[in-house]
C-alpha positions in Angstrom: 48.1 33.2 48.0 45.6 31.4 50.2 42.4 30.6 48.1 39.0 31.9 49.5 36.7 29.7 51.1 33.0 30.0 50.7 29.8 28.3 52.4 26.8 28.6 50.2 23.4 28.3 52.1 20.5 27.1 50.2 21.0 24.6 47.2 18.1 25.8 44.4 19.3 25.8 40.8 21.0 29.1 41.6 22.8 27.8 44.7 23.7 24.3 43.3 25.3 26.4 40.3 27.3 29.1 42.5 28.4 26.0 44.7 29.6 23.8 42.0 31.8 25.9 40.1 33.2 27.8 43.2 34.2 23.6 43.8 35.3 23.2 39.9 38.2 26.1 40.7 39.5 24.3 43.7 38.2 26.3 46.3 37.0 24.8 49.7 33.4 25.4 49.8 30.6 24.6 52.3 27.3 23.6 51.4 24.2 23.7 53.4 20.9 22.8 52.5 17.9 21.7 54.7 17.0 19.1 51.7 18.9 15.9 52.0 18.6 15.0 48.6 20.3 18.3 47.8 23.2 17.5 50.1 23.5 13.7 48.6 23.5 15.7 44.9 26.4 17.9 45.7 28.5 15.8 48.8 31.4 14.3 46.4 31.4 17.9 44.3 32.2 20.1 47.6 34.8 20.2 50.3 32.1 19.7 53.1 28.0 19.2 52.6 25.7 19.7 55.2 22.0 19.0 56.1 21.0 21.6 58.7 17.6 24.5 58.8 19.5 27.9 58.9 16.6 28.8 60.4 17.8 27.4 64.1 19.7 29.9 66.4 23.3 29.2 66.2 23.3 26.6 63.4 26.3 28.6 61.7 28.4 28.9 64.1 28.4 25.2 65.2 29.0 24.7 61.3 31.9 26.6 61.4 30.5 29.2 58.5 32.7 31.7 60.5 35.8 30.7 59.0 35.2 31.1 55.9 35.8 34.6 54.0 32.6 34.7 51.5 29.1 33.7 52.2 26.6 33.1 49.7 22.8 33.0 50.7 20.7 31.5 48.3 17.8 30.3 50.1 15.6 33.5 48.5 12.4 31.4 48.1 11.9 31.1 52.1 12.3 34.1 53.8 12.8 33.4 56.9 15.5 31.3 56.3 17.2 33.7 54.1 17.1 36.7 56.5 18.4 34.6 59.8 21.0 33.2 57.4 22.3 36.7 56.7 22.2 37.7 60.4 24.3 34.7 61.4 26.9 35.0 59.1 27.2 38.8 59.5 27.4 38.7 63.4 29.8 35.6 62.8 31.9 38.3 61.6 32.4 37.0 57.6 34.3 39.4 55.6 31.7 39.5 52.7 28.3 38.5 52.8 26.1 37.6 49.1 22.5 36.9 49.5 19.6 36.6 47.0 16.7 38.1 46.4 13.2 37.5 45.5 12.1 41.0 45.1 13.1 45.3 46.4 11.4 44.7 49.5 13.4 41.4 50.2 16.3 43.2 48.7 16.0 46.2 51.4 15.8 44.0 54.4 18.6 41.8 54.0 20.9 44.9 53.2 19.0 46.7 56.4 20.3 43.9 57.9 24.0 43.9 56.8 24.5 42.1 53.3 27.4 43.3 51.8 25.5 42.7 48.6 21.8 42.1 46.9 21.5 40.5 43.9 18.3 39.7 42.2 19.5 36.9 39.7 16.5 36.8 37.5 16.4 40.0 37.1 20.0 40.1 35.8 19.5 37.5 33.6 16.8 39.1 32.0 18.4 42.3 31.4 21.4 40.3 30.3 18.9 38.5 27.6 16.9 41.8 26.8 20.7 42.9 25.6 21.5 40.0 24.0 18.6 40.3 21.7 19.5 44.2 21.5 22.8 43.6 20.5 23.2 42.6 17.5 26.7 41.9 16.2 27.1 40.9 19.5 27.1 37.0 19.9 27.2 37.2 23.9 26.9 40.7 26.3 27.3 40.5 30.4 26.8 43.7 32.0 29.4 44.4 34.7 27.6 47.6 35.9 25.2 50.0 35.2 28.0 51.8 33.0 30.2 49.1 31.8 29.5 45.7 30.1 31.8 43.0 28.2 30.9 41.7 24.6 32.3 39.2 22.4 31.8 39.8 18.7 33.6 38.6 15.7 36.7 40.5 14.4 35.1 42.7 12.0 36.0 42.4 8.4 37.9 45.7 8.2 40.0 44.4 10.9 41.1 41.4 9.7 44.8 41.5 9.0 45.5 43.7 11.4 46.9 43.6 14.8 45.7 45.0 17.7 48.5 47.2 17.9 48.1 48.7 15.0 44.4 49.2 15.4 45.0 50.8 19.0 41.3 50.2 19.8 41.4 51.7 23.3 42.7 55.0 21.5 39.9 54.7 18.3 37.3 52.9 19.2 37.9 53.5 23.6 37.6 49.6 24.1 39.6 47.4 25.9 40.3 43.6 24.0 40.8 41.6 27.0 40.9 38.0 25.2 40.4 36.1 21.4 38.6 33.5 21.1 39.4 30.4 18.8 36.9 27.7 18.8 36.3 26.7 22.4 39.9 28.1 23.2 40.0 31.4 25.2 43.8 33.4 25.0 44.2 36.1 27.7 48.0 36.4 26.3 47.0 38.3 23.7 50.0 39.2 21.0 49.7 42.6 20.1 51.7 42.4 16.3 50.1 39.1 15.6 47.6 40.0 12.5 43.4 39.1 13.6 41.7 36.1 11.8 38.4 35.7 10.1 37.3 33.3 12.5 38.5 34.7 15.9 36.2 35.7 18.1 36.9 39.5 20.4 36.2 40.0 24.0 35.9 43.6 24.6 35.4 45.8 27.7 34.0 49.1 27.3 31.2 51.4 28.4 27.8 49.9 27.2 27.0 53.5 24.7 30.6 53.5 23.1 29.9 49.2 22.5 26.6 49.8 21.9 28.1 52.4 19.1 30.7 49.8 17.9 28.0 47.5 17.2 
């Protein structure tokens, strides 16, 4: 299957970071940036870097950011720039269109003006801190949705011994183990007879009052 290719707009801490793993799994990605010395930071990371102000009529289509199937715009601090990046890349016709936030009023214009999504990243990472410190047991908790989030915790004592088949988890406990953890080693293979470990870590997926229960 083809891999996705992206083009992230705007290379803050948040756009750097989205650009550089996007490159670390080997997909082709685009970076622009109106700050050279953001384009010299990133150039031998990404597939292409580019020094060019979104802000110019027809910038990304002469870039070629309508070939790719994901755009991510993350050039929230400068409005402008952010909103006739958005309108570019949605009248270039890509598939799926990400762009950043400062605040709701932000948020409502660049989805009045065809995002597919709004995200608001330091306000998730402040709820996902808020349920950190909330949690617990919990040594790490990412909220997937309002409804759903994903926790890794240490195999409980009662547990250990056990395998996951015989604790049926999703049947008591209505979680899903998705992966252990061992060390730094994550195993998404799981065995289902093999017995759980003191020092194994869980990764469960469930819905955040039935975790926040198991907790």
């Amino acid at each position: 299957m083809k891999e996705k290719s992206y083009a992230v707009i705007g290379l803050g801490q948040f756009g750097m970071s989205v650009a550089e793993t996007l490159a670390e799994s080997d997909c082709d990605v685009l970076a622009i940036d109106a700050r050279e010395e953001n384009i010299q930071e990133i150039a031998d990371k990404v597939t292409y870097a580019v020094r060019a102000d979104v802000r110019e009529p027809e910038v990304l289509r002469a870039l070629g950011v309508q070939n790719v199937d994901v755009a991510v715009i993350a050039v929230a601090e400068n409005m402008e720039a952010s909103i006739m990046a958005t309108m570019q890349a949605k009248e270039l016709g890509v598939p799926y269109v990400l762009a950043k936030a400062m605040n709701v009023l932000h948020g409502k214009i660049l989805e009045k003006i065809g995002a597919d999504r709004v995200i608001y990243p330091e306000q998730s990472m402040g709820l996902r801190v808020a349920r950190n410190l909330m949690s617990g047991g919990f040594l790490d908790v990412f909220e997937l949705s309002t409804e759903f989030s994903m926790a890794e915790f240490p195999v409980p004592t009662e547990w250990i011994g056990k395998s996951l088949q015989e604790l049926q988890l999703r049947e008591s406990h209505d979680i899903n183990i998705i992966a252990i953890k061992v060390g730094n080693d994550v195993e998404i293979n799981l065995d289902p007879v093999k017995p759980l470990e003191a020092d194994w870590h869980l990764i469960a997926i469930g819905k955040n009052k039935v975790l926040e229960r198991l907790n």
